[in-house]
Wavefront OBJ file of the C-alpha trace (Angstrom):
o trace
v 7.829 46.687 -16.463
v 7.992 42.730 -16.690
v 10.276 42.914 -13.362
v 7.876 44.955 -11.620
v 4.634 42.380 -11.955
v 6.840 39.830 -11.289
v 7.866 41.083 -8.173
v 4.268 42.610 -7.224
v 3.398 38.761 -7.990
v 5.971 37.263 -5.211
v 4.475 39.995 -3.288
v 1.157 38.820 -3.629
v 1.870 35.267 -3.183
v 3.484 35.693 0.347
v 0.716 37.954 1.164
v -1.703 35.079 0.777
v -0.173 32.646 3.206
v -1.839 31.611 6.360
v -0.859 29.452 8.957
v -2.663 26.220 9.681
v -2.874 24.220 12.946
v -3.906 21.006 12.478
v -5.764 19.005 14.888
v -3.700 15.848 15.677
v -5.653 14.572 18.707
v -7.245 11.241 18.121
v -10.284 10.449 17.579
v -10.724 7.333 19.401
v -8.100 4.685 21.690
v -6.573 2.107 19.017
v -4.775 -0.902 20.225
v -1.545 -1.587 18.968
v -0.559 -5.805 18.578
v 2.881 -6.530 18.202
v 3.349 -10.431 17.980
v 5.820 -12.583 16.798
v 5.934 -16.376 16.455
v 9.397 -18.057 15.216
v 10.886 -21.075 15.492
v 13.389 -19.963 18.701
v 11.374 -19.685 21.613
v 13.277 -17.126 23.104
v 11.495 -14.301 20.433
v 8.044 -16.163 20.873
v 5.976 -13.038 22.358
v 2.850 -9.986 22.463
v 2.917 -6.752 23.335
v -0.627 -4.553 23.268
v -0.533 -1.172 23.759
v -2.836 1.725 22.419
v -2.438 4.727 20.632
v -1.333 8.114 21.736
v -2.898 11.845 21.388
v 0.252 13.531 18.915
v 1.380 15.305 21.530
v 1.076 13.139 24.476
v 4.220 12.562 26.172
v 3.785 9.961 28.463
v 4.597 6.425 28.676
v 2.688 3.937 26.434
v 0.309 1.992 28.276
v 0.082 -1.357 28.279
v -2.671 -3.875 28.123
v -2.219 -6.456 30.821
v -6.006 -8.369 30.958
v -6.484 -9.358 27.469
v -6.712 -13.384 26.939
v -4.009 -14.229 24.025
v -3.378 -17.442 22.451
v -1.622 -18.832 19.218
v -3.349 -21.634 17.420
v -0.756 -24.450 14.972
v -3.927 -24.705 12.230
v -2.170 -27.723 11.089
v -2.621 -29.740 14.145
v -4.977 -27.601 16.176
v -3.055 -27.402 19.179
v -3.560 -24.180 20.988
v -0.446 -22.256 22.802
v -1.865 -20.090 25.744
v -0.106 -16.799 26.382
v 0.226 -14.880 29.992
v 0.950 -11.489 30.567
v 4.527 -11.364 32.317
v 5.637 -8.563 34.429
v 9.312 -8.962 34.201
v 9.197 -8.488 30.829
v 5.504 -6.550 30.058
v 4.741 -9.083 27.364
v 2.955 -11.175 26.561
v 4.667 -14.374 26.363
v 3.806 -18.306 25.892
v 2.773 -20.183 29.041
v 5.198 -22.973 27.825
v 8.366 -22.878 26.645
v 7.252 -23.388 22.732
v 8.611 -22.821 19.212
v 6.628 -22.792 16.378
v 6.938 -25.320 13.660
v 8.588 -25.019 9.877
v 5.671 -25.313 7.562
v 2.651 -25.086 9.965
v 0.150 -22.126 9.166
v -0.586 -20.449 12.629
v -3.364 -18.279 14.015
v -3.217 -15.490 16.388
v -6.263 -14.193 18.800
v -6.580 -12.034 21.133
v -9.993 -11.145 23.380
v -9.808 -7.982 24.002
v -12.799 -6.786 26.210
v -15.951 -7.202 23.695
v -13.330 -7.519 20.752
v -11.548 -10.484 18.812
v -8.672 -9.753 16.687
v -6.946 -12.507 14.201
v -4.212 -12.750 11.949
v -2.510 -15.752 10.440
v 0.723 -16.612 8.721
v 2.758 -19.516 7.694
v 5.936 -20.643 9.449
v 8.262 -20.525 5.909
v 11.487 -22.496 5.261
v 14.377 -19.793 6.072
v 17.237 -19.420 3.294
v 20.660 -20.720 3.353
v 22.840 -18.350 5.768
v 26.850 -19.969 4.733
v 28.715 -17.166 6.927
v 29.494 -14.277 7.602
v 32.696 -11.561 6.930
v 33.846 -8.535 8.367
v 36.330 -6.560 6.530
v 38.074 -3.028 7.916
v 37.538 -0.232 5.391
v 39.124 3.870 5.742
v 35.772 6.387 5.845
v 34.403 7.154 2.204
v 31.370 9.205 0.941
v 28.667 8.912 3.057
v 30.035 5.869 4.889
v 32.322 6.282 8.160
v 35.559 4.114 9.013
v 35.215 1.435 10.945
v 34.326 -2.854 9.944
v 31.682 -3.850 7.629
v 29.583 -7.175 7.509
v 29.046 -9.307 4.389
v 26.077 -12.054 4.288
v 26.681 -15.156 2.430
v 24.002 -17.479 1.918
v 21.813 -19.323 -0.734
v 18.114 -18.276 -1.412
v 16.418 -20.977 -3.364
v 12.954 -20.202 -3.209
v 10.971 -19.100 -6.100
v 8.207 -16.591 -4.522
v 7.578 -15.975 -0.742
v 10.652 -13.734 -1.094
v 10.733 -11.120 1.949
v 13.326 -10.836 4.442
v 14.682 -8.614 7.342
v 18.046 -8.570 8.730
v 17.962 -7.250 12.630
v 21.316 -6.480 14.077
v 22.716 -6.541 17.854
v 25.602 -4.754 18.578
v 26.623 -5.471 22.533
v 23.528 -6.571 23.341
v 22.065 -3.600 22.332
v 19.205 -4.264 19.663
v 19.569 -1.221 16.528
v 16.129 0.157 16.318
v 16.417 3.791 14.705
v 14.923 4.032 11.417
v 17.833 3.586 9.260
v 17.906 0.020 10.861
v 15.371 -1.522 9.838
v 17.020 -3.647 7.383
v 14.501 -5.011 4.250
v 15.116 -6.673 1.031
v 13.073 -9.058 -1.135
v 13.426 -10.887 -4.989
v 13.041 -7.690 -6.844
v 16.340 -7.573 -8.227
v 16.541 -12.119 -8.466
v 17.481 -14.343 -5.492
v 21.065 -13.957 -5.931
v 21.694 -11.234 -2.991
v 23.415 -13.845 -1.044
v 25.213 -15.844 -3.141
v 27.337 -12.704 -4.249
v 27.724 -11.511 -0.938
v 24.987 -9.025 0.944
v 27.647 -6.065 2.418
v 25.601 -4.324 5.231
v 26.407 -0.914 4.043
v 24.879 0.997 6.587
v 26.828 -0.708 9.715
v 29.794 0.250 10.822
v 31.413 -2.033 13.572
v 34.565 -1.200 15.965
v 37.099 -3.773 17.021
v 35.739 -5.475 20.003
v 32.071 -5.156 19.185
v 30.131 -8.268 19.352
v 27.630 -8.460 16.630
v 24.311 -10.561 16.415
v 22.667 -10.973 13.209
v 19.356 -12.839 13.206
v 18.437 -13.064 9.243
v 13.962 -13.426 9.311
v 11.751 -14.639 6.414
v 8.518 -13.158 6.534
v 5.288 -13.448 5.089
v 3.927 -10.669 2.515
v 1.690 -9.042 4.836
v 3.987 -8.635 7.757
v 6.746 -7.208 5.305
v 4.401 -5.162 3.662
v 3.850 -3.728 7.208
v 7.812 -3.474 8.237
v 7.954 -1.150 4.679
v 5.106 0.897 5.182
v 6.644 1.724 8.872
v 9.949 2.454 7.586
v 8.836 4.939 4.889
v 6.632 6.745 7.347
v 9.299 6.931 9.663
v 11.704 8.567 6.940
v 8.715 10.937 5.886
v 9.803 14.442 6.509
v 6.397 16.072 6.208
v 8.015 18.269 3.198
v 6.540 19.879 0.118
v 6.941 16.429 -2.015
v 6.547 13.969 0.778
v 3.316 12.014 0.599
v 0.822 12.656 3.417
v 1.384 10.247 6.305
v -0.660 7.490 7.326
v -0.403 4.170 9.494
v 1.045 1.046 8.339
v -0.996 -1.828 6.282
v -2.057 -3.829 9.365
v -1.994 -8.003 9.230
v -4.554 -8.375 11.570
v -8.151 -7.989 11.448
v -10.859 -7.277 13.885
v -13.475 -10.236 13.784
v -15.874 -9.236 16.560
v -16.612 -5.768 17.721
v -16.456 -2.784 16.434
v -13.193 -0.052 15.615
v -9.938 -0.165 14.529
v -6.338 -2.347 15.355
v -3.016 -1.325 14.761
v 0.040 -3.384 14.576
v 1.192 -6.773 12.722
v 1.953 -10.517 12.962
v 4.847 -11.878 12.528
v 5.209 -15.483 11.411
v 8.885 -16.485 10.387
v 11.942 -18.563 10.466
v 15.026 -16.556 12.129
v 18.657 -17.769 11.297
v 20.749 -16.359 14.114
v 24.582 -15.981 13.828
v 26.891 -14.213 16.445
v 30.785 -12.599 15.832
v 32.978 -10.843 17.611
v 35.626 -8.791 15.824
v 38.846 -8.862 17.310
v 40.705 -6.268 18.734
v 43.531 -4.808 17.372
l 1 2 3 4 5 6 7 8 9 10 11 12 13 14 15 16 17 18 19 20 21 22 23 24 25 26 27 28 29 30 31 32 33 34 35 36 37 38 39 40 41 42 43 44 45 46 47 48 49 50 51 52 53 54 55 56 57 58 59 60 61 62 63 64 65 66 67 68 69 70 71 72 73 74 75 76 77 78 79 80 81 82 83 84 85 86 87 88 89 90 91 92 93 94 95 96 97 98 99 100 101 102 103 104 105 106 107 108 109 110 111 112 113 114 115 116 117 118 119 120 121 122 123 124 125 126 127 128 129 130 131 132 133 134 135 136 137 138 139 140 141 142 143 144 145 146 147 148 149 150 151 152 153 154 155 156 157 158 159 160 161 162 163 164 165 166 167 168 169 170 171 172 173 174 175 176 177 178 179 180 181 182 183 184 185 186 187 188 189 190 191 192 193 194 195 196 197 198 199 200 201 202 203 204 205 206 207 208 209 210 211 212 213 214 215 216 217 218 219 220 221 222 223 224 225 226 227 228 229 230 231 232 233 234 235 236 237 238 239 240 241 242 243 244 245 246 247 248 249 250 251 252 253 254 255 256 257 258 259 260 261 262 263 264 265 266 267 268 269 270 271 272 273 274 275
């Protein structure tokens, strides 16, 4: 008898299911700011786009009229950006890079709106070098070379870092590479060696690692991305929803998407021999 409820119980559950479709179109056109301001040049640059309906599939489009500059707060010199179509950025009108402990504003005009963000240009860690070492496949990690990070981190708070790797001038950009670490485990990461566990190299690859210390907000906005990106939509998966932006709309009305970045970059280049 107890086997027969429970299986008029199962019976009853599935019974009771119904399929829901879920309305994913949105509600209104969000822009989407993507800035970065280092000390190389070469990275110095903003891309606006807007949102997309879920199921759109075409081509983000790009803002190309909005009036974009960069302001040092410590000095008050303003850095004028223009929209370049070689490149569809955003980029500055002079070839500038910004300045180790200067606080810096971003604003863009956007039609009737103004959108800020600041951050301050940090002191990057120590980056000593940098090791490859061949090891056979193992669990979960396939054969091939494997970078180790040595460096120094003497900073007591401000601690929040990404590592972004180019292999053959191609940048990694899938969501297991977006590299993140900050003090929650001490400042010691470096000095023991960092391996980066989830790289394999061949020989012959040339490798470009450019190690970035960011501010709270824009790291804050690098983690939210990543776990939304590694959000399966499962039973225990939490519901998804857009990164914590850095920047703020100051004039207008509606929303902004996107973040600031402010940082230091340590760049280092290897190329492991061939065999």
């Amino acid at each position: 008898m107890k086997n027969f409820f429970f299986l008029f119980g199962l019976v009853a559950l599935f019974s009771c299911q119904e399929e829901v479709y879920l309305d994913l179109r949105n509600q209104e056109r969000v822009p989407v700011i993507e800035a970065f301001w280092t000390d190389n040049p070469a990275l110095n640059r903003v891309k606006i786009s807007y949102s997309r309906d879920y199921y759109d599939t075409a081509s983000n489009e790009l803002e190309k009229e909005a009036m974009v500059t960069i302001t040092n707060l410590s000095t008050g010199e303003e850095i004028p950006f223009g929209f370049s179509e070689d490149f569809q950025r955003y980029l500055p009108r002079r070839y500038f890079s910004g300045r180790r402990g200067d606080m810096y504003r971003l604003e863009v005009l956007l039609g009737d709106q103004v959108y800020e963000s600041e951050g301050m240009l940090l002191e990057p860690p120590v980056l000593d070098s940098i090791v490859y070492q061949f090891r056979e496949e193992r669990l979960f990690s396939e054969e091939g070379y494997y970078l180790t990070v040595y460096g120094k981190i003497p900073f007591d708070t401000d601690n929040y870092y990404r590592v972004r790797i180019t292999r053959n001038d191609t940048l990694l950009s899938g969501r297991q590479d977006y590299l993140l670490f900050d003090d929650t485990f001490g400042t010691s990461i470096l000095d023991n060696g960092f391996e980066l566990g989830g790289f394999a190299f061949k020989a012959g690859d040339k490798v470009k690692l450019e190690l970035f210390r960011l501010n709270r907000s824009a790291y804050n906005y690098l983690n939210d991305l990543v776990n939304l990106l590694f959000n399966d939509g499962g039973l225990f998966s939490p519901p998804p929803q857009n990164p914590r932006s850095n920047i703020r709309l100051v004039q207008g009305t509606g929303r902004v998407e996107g973040y600031f970045v402010v940082a230091p970059v340590l760049t280092e280049t290897l190329t492991i021999p061939l065999e």
